[in-house]
Backbone as a chain_set.jsonl record, in Angstrom:
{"seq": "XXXXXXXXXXXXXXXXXXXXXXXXXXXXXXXXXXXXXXXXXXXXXXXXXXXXXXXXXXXXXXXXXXX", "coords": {"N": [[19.831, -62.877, 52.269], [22.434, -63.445, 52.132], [22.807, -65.575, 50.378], [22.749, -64.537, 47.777], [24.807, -62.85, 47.917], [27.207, -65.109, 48.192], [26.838, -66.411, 46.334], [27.459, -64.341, 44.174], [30.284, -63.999, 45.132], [31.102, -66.395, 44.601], [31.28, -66.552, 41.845], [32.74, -64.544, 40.752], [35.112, -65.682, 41.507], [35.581, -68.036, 40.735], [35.469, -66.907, 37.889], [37.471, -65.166, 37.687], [39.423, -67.598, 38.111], [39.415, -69.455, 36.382], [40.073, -68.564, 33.619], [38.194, -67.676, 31.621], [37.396, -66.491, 28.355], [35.657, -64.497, 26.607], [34.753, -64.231, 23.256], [34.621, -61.405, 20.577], [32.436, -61.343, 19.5], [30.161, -62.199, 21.081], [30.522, -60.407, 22.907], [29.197, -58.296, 22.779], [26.421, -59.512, 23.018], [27.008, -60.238, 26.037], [26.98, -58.332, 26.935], [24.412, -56.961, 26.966], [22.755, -58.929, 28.005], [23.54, -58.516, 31.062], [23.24, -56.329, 31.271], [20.174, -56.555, 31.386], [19.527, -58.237, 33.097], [20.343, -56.817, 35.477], [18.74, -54.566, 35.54], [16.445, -55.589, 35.248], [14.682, -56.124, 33.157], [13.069, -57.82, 31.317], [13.866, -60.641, 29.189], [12.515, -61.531, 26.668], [12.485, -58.854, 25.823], [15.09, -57.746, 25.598], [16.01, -60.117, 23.619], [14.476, -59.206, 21.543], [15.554, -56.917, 21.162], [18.176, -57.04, 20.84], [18.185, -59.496, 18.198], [16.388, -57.962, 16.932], [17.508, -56.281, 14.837], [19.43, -57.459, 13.62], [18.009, -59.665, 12.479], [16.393, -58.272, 10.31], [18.556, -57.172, 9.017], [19.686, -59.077, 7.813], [17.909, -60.194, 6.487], [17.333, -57.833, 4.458], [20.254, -58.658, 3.165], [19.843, -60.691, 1.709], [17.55, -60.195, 0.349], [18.9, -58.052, -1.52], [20.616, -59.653, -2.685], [18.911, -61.4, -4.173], [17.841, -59.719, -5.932]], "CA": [[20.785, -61.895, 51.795], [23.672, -64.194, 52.293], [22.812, -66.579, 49.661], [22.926, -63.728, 46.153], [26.308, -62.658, 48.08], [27.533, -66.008, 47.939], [26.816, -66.267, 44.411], [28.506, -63.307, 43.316], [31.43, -63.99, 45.019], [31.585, -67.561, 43.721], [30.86, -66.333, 40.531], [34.082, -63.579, 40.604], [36.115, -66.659, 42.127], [35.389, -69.1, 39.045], [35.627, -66.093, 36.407], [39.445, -65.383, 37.785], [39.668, -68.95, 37.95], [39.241, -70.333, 34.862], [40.158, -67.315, 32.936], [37.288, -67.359, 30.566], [37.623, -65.614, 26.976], [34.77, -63.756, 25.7], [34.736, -63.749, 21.968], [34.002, -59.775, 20.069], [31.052, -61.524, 18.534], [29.59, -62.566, 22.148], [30.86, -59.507, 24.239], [27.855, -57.657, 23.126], [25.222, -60.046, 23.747], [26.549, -60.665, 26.999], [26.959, -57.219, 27.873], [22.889, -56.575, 26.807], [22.529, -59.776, 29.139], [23.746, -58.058, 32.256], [22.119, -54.852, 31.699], [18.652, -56.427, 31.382], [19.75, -58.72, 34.872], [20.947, -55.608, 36.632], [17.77, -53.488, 35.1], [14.799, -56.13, 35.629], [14.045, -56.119, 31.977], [12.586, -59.075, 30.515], [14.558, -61.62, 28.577], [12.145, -61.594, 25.566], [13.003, -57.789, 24.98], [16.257, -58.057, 25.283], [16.182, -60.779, 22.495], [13.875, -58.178, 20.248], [16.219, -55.484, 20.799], [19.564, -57.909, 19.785], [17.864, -60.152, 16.948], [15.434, -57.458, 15.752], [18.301, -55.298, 13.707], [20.459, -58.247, 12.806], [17.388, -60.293, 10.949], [16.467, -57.254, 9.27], [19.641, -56.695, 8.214], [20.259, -59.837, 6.721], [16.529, -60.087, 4.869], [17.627, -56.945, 3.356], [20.871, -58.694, 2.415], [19.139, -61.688, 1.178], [16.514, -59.257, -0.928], [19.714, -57.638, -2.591], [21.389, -61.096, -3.245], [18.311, -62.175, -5.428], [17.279, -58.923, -7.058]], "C": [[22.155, -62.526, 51.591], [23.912, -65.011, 50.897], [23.205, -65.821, 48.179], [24.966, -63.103, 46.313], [27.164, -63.204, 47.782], [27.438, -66.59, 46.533], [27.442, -65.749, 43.709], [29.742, -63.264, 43.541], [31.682, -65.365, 44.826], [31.902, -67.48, 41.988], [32.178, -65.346, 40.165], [34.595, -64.721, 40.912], [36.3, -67.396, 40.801], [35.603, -68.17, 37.856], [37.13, -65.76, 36.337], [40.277, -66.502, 37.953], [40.323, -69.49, 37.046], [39.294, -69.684, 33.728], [39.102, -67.411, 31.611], [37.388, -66.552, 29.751], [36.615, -65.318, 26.496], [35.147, -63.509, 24.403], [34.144, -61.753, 21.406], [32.586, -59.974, 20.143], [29.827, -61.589, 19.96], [29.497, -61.833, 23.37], [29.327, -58.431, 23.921], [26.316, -58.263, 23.706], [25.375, -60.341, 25.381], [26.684, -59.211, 27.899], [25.266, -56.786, 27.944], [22.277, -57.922, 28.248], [22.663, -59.348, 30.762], [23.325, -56.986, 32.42], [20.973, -55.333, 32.098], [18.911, -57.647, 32.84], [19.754, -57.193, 35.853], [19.471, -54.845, 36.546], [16.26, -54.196, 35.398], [14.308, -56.686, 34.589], [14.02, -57.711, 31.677], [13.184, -59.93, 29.158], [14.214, -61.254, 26.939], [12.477, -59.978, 24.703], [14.324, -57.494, 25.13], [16.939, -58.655, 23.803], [15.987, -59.615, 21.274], [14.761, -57.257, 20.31], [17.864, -55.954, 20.397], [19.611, -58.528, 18.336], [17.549, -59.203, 16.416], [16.447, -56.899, 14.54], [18.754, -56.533, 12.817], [19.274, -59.333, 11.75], [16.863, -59.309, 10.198], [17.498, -57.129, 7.98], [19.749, -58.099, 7.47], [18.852, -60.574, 5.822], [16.522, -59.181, 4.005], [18.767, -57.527, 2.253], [20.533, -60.07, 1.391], [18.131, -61.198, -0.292], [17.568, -58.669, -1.79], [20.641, -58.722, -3.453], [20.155, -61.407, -4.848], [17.461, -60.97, -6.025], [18.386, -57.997, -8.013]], "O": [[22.939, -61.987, 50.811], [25.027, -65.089, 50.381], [23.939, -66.456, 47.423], [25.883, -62.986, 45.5], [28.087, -62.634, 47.199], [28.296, -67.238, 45.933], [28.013, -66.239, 42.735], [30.518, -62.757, 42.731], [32.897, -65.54, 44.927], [32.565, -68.189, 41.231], [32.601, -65.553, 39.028], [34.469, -65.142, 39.762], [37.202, -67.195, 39.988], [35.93, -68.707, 36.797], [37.875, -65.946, 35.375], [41.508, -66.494, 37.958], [41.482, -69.891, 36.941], [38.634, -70.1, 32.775], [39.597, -67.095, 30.529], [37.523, -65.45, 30.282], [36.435, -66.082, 25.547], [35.908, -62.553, 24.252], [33.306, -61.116, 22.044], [31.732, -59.22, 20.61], [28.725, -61.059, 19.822], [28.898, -62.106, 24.411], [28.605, -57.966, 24.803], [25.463, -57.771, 24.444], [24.39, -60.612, 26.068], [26.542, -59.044, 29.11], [24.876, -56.282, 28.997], [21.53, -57.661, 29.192], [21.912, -59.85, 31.598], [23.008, -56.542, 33.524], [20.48, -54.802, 33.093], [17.956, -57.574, 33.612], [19.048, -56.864, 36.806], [19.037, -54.505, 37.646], [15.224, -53.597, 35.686], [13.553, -57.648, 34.726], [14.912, -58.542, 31.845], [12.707, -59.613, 28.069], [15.041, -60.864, 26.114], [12.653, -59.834, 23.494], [14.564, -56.56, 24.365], [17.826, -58.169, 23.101], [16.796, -59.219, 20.434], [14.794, -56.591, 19.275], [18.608, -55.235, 19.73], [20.49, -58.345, 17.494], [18.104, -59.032, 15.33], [16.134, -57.102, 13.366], [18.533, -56.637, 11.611], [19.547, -59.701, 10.607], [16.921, -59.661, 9.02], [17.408, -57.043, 6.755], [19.944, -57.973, 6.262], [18.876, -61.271, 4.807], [15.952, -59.316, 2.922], [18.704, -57.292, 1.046], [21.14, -60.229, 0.332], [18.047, -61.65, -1.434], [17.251, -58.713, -2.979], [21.183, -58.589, -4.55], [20.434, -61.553, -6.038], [16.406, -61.25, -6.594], [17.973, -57.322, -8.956]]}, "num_chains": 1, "name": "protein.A"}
């Protein structure tokens, strides 16, 4: 029990540290990242539920480019 404690408060220590900057572009993936930590969920659907829209979206914009 000691050892995930020790983690998290190393992990707050080094983040007020080293003031780290989250980009816009990166604040959502890493907010979907800490839900599916906190929640259990599995990495790979995580991915499918971040990638799936955005390659859609840009094979649609790819299909309107060349028609």
């Amino acid at each position: 029990m000691l050892l995930p404690l020790a983690g998290l408060v190393l992990g707050v220590l080094l983040g007020l540290l080293l003031k780290v900057n989250v980009s816009f572009e990166f604040a959502r993936y890493s907010a979907v990242a800490i839900v599916a930590a906190l929640d259990g969920v599995d990495l790979y659907l995580v991915a499918l539920i971040t990638f799936g829209p955005r390659i859609f979206n840009n094979v649609a914009l790819i299909r309107r480019h060349f028609l």
